[in-house]
N, C-alpha and C positions, 0 to 999 in steps of 0.2 A: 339496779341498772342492768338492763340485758345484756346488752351488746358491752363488750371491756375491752372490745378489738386486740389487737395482739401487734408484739412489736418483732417482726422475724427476720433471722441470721440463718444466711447463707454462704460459704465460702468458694467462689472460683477461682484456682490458682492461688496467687496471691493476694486477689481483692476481696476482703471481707463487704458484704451486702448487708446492711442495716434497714428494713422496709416497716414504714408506720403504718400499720394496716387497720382504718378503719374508716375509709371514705366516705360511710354516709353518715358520717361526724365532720367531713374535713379532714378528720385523724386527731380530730383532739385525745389531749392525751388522759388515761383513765389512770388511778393511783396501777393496776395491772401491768398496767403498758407501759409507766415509766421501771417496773418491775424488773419486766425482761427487757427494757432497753439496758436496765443495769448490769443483767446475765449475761446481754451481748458483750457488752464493753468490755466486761472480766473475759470472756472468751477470747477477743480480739487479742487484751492484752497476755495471753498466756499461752496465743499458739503464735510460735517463731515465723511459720510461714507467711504467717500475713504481712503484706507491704504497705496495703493500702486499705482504708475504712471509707464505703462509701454511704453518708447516710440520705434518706430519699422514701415520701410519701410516696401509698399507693395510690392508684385511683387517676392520678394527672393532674387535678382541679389543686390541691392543696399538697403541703410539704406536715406543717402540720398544723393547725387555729387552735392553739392555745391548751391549756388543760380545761378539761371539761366542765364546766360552771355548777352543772351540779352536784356536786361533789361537795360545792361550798356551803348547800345547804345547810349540811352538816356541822357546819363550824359553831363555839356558842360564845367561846371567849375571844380575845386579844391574843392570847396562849396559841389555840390553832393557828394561828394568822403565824406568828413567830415559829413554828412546828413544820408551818405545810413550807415556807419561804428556806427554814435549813434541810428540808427534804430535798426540794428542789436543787438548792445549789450544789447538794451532794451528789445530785446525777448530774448535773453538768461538770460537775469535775472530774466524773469518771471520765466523761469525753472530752476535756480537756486534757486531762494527763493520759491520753492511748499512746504509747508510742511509735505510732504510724500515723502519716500523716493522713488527714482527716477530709472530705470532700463533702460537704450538702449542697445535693441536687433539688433545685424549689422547682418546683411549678405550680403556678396559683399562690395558694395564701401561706405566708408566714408569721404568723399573729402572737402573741403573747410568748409564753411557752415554747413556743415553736421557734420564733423568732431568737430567744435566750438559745434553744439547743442549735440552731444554724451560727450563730454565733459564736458559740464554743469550739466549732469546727475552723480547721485551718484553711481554707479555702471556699468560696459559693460559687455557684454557676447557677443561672437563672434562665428562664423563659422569658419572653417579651411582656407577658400578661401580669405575670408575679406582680405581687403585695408585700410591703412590710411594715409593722408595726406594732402597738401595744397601744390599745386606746381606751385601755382603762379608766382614762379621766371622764368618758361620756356612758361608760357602760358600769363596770362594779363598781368604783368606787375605792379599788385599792392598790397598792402601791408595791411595788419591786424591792426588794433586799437592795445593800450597797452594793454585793457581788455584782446584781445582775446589771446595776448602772453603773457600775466601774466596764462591763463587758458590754455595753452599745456603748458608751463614750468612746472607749478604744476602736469601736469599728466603724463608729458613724460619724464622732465630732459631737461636740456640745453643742451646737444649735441645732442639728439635727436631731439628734437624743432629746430637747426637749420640743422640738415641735411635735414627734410620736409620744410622747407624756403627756406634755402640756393642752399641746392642743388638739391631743389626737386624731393627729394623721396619718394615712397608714404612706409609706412614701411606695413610689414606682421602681421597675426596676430599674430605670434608666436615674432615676436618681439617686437607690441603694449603689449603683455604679461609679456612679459622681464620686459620691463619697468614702469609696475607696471599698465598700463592702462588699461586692460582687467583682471577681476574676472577670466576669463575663458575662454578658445576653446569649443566650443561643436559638436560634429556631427550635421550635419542637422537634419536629422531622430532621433536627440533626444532632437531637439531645444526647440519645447511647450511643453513638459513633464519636462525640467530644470528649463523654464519659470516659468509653475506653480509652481513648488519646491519652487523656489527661492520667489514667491509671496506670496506663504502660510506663508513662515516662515516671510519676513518682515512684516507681514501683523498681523503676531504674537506678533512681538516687542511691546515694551511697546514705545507708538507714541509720548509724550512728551518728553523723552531720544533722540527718534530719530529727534525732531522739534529741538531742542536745539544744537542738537551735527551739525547737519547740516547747523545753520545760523552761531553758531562758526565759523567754517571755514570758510565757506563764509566771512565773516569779518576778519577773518586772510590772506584774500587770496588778500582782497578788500583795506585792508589799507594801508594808504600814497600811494595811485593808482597815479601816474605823469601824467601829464596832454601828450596829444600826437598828438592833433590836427596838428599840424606844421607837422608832421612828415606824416598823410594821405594825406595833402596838397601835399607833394614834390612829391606823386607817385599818387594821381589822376588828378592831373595837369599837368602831363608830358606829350607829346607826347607819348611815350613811354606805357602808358596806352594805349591809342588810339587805336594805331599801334596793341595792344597785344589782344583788343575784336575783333578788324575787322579782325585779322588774325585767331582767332578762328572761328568766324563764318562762315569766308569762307574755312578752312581747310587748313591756308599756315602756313609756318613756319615765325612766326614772327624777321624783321628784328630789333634789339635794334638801340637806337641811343644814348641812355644815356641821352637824355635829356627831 
């Protein structure tokens, strides 16, 4: 793979910048990029000055679509499937447990992957155009850890959560709103002007209130987690996976077999 784009950290004053940089992917994410999103996180969490974490794609069009599909070529067993799914939930818990509170900025798509690391953050703010979903069910063929469906259930609701599963929709912003997942819409042209708004004032907060109130939950969100191995097995071990990378990458419509 050429291009492994790069995930970069910048600190102004008190707002740590998180930027997914690889827009003529979307910014999907490469095993590289969730690398250094992991470097950032450890930074954020170990320098005092930080107040605030903003995380936010380059480019405009996307926040981030997903991890990158082929990657999964690679996979041979049931094994990887269970491997790549606790990799993953291990970088969304770095961003979950930052002790500052947490901002993803979307504009455009939020897909897969992307949609799990917005979701881990304590706040969204959206564009009028944004996307959100995981539509898995028409494209690979495979299926989310409990972590990451215990983390849309808490942000979207179970009907919602399974219409982006089930029936693969990606929902609007106006409906990620609805549902309580998005702070807010904003016009483009008044995106970094909200940005800062919203930076100053968390940045304001009194930051032990805000370390506290945030591992709360987290632990209310985390306990008695069921264990779900068995259940990534049945869908990265299936044909049916297979069948659902190869047909994305060459652009066919994947045929199921169910098995």
């Amino acid at each position: 793979m050429s291009d492994q784009g790069a995930v970069r950290y910048q600190r102004t004053g008190a707002v740590a910048h998180i930027t997914f940089d690889r827009p003529a992917a979307r910014n999907a994410m490469t095993w590289t990029m969730y690398e250094q999103m992991a470097g950032a996180c450890k930074q954020v969490a170990a320098d005092k000055e930080v107040r605030v974490a903003v995380f936010r794609g380059a480019g405009g069009k996307a926040f981030v679509a997903g991890t990158d599909i082929g990657q999964f070529r690679d996979f041979k067993t049931a094994e990887d499937g269970v491997e790549y799914e606790r990799k993953v939930a291990h970088y969304l818990l770095l961003v979950e447990e930052l002790p500052v509170p947490t901002l993803a900025v979307i504009e455009g798509w939020a897909i897969g992957g992307g949609l799990a690391i917005a979701t881990a953050c304590d706040l969204r703010i959206a564009t009028p155009g944004s996307r959100f979903g995981v539509p898995i069910a028409r494209t690979l063929g495979n299926c989310l850890s409990v972590e990451n469906n215990a983390l849309l259930v808490s942000a979207f609701g179970v009907a919602r959560t399974k219409k982006m599963l089930i029936l693969a929709e990606n929902l609007t912003a106006e409906e990620a709103t609805s549902a309580g997942f998005l702070a807010e819409i904003v016009p483009p042209e008044n995106l970094d002007a909200r940005v800062n708004e919203l930076c100053a004032r968390l940045a304001g907060n009194a930051p032990v209130t805000m370390r506290v109130t945030k591992e709360a939950i987290r632990r209310l969100l985390h306990a008695g987690m069921p264990e779900g191995a068995d259940l990534i097995r049945q869908c990265y071990g299936s044909r049916d996976f297979h069948i659902g990378v190869e047909a994305f990458m060459t652009k066919q419509e994947p045929k199921w077999t169910g098995s």
